[in-house]
SELUM-442230 format. One record per residue (C-alpha): residue number from 1; x, z, y. Coordinates in Angstrom, 3 decimals. Each point is the difference from the previous one (the first is absolute). Example, Ala and Ser with C-alpha at 12.3 -4.5 7.8 and 13.67 -1.06 7.14 Angstrom:
<atoms>
<1,<12.300,7.800,-4.500>>
<2,<1.370,-0.660,3.440>>
</atoms>
This chain:
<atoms>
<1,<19.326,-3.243,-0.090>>
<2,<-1.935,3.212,-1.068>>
<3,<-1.107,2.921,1.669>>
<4,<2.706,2.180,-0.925>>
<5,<2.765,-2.797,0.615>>
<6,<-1.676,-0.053,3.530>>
<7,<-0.121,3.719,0.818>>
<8,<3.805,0.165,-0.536>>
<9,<0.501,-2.973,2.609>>
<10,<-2.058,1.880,2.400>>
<11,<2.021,3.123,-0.725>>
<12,<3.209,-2.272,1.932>>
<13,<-1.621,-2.364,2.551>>
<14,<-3.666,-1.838,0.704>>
<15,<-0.184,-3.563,-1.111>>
<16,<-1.268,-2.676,2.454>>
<17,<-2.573,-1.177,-1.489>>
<18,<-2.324,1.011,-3.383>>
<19,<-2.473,-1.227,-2.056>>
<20,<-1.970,2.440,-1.609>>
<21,<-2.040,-0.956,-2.757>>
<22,<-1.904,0.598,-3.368>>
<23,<-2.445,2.410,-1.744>>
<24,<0.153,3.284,2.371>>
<25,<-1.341,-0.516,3.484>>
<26,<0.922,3.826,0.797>>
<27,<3.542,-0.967,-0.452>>
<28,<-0.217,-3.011,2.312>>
<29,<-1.760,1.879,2.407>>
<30,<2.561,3.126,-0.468>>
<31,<2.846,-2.020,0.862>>
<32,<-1.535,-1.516,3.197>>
<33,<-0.685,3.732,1.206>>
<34,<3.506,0.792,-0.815>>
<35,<1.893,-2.820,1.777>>
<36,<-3.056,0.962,3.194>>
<37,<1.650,3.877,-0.487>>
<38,<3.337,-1.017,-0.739>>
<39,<0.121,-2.120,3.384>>
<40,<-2.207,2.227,2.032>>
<41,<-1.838,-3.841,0.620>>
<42,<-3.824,1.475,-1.033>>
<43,<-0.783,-1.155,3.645>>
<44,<1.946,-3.092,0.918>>
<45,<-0.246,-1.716,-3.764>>
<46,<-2.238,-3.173,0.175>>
<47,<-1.901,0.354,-3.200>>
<48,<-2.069,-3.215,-1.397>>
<49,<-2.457,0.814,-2.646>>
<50,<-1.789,-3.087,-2.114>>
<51,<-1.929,-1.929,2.365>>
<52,<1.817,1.198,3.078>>
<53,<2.817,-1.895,-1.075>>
<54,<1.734,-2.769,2.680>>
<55,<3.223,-1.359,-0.129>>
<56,<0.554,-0.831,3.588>>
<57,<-0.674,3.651,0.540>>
<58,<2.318,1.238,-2.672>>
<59,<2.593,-2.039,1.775>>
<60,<-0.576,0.540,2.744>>
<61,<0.465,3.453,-0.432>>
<62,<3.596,0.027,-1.992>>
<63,<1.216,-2.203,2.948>>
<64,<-0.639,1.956,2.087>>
<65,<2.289,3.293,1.375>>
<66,<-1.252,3.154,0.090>>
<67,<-0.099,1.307,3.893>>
<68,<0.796,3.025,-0.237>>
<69,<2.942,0.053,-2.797>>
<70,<-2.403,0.887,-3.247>>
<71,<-1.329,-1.947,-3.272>>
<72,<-1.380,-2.804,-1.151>>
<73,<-1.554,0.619,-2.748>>
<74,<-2.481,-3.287,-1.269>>
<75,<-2.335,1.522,-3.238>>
<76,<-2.347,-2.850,-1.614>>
<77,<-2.363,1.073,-2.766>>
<78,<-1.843,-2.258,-1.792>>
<79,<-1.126,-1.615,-3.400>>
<80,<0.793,-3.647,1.720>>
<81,<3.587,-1.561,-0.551>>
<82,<1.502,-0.768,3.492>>
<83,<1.260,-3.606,-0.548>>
<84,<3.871,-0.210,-0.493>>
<85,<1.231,-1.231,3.430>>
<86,<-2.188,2.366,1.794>>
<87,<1.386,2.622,-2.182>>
<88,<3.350,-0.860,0.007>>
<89,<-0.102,-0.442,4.203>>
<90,<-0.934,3.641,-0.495>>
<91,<2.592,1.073,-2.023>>
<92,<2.707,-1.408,2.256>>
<93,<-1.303,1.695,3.047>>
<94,<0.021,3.323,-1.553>>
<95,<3.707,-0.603,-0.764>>
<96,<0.874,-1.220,3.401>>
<97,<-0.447,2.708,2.067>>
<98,<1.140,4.190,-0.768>>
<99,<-3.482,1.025,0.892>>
<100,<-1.980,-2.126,-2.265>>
<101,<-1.723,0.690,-3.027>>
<102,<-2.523,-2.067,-2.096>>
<103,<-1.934,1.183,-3.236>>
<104,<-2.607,-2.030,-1.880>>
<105,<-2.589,2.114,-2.436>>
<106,<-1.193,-2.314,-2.161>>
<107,<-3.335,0.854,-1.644>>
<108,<-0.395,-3.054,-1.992>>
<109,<1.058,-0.362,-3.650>>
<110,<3.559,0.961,-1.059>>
<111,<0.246,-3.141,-1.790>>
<112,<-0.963,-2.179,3.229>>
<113,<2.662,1.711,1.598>>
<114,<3.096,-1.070,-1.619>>
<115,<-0.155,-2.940,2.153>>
<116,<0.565,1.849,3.137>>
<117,<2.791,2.394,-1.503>>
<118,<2.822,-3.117,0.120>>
<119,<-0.927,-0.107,3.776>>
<120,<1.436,4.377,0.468>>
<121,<3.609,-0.725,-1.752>>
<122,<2.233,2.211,1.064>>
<123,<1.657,-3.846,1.066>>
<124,<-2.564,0.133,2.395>>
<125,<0.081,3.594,0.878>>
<126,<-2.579,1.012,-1.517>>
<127,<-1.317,2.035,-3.221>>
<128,<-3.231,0.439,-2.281>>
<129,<-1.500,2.494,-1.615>>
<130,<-2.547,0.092,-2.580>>
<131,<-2.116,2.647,-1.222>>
<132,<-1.906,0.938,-3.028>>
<133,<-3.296,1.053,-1.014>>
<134,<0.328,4.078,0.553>>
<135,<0.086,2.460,-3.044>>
<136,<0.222,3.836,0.044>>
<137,<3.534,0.097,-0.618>>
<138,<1.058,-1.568,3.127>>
<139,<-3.186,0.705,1.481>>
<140,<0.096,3.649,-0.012>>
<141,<3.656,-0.239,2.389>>
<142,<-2.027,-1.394,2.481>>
<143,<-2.838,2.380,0.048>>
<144,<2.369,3.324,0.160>>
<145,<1.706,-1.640,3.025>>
<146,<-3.215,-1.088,1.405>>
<147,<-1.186,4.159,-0.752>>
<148,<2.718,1.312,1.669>>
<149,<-0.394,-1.627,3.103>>
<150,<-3.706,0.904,0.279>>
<151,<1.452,3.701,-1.009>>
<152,<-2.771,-0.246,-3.172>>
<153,<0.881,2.537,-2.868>>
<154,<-0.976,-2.243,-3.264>>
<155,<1.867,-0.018,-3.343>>
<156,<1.624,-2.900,-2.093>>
<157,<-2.989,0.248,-2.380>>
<158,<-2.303,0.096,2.829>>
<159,<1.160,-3.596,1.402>>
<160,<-0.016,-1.527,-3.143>>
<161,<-3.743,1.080,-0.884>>
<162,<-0.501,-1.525,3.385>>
<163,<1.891,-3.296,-0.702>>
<164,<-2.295,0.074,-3.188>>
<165,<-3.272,0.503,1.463>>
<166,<1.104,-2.567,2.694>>
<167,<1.387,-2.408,-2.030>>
<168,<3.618,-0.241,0.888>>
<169,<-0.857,-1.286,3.664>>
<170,<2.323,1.751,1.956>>
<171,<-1.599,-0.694,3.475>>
<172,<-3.137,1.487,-1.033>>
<173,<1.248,3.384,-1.572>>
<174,<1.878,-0.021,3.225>>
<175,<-2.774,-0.108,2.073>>
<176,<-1.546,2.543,-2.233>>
<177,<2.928,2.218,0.294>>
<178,<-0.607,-0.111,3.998>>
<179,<-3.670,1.100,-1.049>>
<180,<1.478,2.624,-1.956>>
<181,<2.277,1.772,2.577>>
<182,<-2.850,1.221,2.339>>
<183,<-0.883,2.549,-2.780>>
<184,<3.647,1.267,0.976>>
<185,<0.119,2.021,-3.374>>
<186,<1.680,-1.122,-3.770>>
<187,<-2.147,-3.193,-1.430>>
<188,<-0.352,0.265,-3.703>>
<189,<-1.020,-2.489,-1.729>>
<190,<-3.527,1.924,-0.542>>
<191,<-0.150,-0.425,3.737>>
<192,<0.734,-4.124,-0.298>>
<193,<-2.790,-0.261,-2.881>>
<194,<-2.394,1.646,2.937>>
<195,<0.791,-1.455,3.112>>
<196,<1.585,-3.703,-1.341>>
<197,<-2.818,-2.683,-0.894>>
<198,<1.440,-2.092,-2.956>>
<199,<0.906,-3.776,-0.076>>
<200,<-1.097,-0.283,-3.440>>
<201,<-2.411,-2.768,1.035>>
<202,<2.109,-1.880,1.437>>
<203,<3.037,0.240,-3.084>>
<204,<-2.743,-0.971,-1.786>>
<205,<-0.172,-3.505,2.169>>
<206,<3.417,-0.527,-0.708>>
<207,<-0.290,0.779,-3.914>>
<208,<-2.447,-2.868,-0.121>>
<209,<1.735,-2.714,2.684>>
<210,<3.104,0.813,-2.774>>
<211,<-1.904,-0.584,-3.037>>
<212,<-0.986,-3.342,1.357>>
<213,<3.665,-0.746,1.872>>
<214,<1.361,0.827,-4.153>>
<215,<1.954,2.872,1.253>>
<216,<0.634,3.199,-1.819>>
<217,<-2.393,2.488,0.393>>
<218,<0.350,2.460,-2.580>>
<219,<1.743,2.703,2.675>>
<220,<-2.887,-0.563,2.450>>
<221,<-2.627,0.994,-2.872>>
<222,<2.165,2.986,-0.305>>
<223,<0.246,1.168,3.387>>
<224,<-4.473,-1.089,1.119>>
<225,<-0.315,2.847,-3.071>>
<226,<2.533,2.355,1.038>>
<227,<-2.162,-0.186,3.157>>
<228,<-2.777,0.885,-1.867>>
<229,<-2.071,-3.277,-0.308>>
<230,<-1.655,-0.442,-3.288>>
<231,<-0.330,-2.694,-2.556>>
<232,<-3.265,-0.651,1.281>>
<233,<0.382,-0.273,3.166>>
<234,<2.984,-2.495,-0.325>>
<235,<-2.323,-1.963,-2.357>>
<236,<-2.839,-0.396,3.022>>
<237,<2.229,-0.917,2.472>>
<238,<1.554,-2.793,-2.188>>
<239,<-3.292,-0.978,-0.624>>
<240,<-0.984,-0.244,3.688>>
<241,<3.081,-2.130,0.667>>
<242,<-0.696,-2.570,-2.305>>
<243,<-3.327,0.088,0.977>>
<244,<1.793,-0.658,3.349>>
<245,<2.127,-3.230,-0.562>>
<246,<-3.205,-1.474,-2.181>>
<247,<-1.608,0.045,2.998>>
<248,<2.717,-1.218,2.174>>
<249,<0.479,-3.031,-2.810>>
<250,<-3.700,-0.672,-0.220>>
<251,<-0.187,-0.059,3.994>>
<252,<2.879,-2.243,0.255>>
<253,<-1.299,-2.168,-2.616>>
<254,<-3.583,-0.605,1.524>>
<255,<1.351,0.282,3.874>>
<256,<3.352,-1.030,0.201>>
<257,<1.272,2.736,2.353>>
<258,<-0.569,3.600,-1.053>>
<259,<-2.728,2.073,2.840>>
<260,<1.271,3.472,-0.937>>
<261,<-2.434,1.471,2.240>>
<262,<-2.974,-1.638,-1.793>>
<263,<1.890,0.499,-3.712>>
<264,<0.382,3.896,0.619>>
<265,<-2.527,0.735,2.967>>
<266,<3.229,1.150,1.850>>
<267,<3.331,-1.493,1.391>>
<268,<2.882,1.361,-1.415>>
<269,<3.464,0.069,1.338>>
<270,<1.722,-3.186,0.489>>
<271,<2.532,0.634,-2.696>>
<272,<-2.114,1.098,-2.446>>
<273,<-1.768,-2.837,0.429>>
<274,<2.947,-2.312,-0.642>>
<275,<1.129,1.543,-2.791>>
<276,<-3.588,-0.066,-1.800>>
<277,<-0.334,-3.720,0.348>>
<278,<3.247,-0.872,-1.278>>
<279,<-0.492,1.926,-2.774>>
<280,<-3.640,-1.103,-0.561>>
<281,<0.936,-3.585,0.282>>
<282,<3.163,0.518,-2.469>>
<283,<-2.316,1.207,-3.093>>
<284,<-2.022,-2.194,-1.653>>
<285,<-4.046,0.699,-0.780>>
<286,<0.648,-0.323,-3.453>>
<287,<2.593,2.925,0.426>>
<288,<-2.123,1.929,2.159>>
<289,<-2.724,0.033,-2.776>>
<290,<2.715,0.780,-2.707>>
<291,<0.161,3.499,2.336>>
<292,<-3.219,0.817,0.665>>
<293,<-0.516,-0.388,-3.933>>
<294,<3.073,2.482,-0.684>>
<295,<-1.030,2.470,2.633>>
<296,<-3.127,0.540,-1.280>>
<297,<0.985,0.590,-3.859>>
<298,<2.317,1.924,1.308>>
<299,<-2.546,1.905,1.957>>
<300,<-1.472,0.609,-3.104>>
<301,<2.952,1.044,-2.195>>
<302,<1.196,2.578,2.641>>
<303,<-3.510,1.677,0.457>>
<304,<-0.160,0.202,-3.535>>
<305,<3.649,1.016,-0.620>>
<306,<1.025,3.746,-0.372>>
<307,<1.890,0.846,3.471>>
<308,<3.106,0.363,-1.324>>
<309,<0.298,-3.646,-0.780>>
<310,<-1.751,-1.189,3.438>>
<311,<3.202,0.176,1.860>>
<312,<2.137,-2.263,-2.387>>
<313,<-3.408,-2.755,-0.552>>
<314,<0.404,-0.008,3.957>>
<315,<3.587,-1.450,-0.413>>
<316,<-1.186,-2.033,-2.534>>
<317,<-3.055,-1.541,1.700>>
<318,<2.205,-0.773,3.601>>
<319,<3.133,-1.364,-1.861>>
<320,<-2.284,-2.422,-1.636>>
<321,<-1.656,-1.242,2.473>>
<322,<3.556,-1.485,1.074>>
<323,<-0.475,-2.211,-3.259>>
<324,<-2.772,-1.854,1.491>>
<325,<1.436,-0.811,3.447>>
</atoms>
């Protein structure tokens, strides 16, 4: 089911036991909070986060009765799948017993997760929930509720300049908007532009990892210059990741096994460096040359374009490069 679906079953009882999944981790993590509120269990919840994970403990703890008359309440966040007869063993404890609860915030891909959704039927007592990638119309709901309960005095167009500036990721304007009340005064969004650092760089990231993945990305130019990056800039850093995966292919090629710390002079984050090799190893050389040729006669056409035109040869020049991959 979808959020909203799921709000109005909260609005008449609890379910058992929930998997919460997709593109929004604030979401995931809102709903744990409000099942925590909703069953005063913030202290006596068991809560097993990635690589605390155990089975026997999880089981241990559902079969168990509460001494003195409260909740069980069993939270497991992680990007692993918990293999079906584990999960399922789960799922059947929560149902067993009045005081148990189980929910399961999975932070993998949504598509890796319709395997686990057959295993929370309501046949089984059970329900799942998946949620999409945020945007300011449903994000800005959130946000006003999320205000109010700080007691922050911020307009509609306030939150959505901040949604902009943050790109849509809810649990950073929210942590922002925590920032925000100690000034205990209206934020405008002149305040936001002053006291909020941009994620441009990082929507930027994601621009490129869709251009290679063959995704749109025609809304996400939009928004990185609503933000106020320029043409320019967007040209360097596309320049600097291809210069990037060369490197990665050319290391991999020679090597065998990518040394990001000897590629970059620096170790980057596990996931980042994941995601780089698959996509280094997924483009030929051939089409990495292709590139580098189009970028730079496309560096050229753009300096020597009137500005006008620089922001539709940027389309141009990123949409192509999607031709060669």
């Amino acid at each position: 089911m979808y959020q909203r679906e799921f709000d109005q079953r909260l609005n008449h009882s609890l379910p058992k036991a929930v998997l919460l999944f997709g593109e929004n981790d604030y979401m995931i993590d809102y709903y744990i909070e409000f099942y925590k509120t909703k069953l005063d269990a913030k202290e006596d919840a068991l809560a097993l986060y990635f690589d605390e994970w155990n089975f026997e403990q999880a089981q241990g703890y559902l079969s168990q009765t509460s001494l003195f008359g409260g909740t069980n309440l069993l939270i497991v966040k992680s990007d692993k799948k918990i293999p079906k007869k584990e999960l399922e063993r789960l799922i059947e404890l929560a149902n067993k017993s009045s005081e148990n609860y189980f929910i399961y915030g999975y932070s993998g891909s949504a598509r890796d997760a319709k395997t686990l959704q057959s295993s929370f039927s309501d046949k089984k007592g059970g329900v799942w929930v998946r949620f999409f990638e945020p945007n300011v119309r449903d994000g800005i709901p959130v946000l006003q509720q999320k205000a109010a309960k700080l007691g922050l005095d911020i307009d509609h167009y306030a939150l959505q300049h901040l949604m902009l500036l943050l790109n849509n990721n809810l649990a950073l304007c929210a942590n922002e908007l925590e920032k925000l009340a100690i000034l205990e005064e209206k934020v405008t969004s002149k305040d936001i532009d002053r006291l909020v650092y941009s994620t441009a760089p990082l929507a930027i990231e994601s621009l490129l990892v869709d251009i290679f993945n063959k995704r749109p990305i025609t809304n996400t130019i939009s928004r990185l210059l609503e933000l106020g990056e320029d043409e320019a800039s967007i040209l360097r850093a596309t320049q600097y990741f291809i210069n990037e995966l060369f490197l990665i292919n050319a290391y991999i090629k020679m090597h065998g096994q990518p040394d990001f710390k000897e590629i970059f002079g620096f170790l980057p984050p596990q996931f980042v460096r994941e995601r780089k090799q698959q996509l280094a190893l997924r483009v030929k050389a051939a089409s990495l040359l292709k590139i580098y040729e189009h970028l730079l006669e496309s560096e050229i056409t753009m300096k020597q374009a009137p500005a006008t035109q620089r922001e539709v040869l940027l389309y141009s020049m990123l949409i192509k490069i999607q031709q060669y991959l």
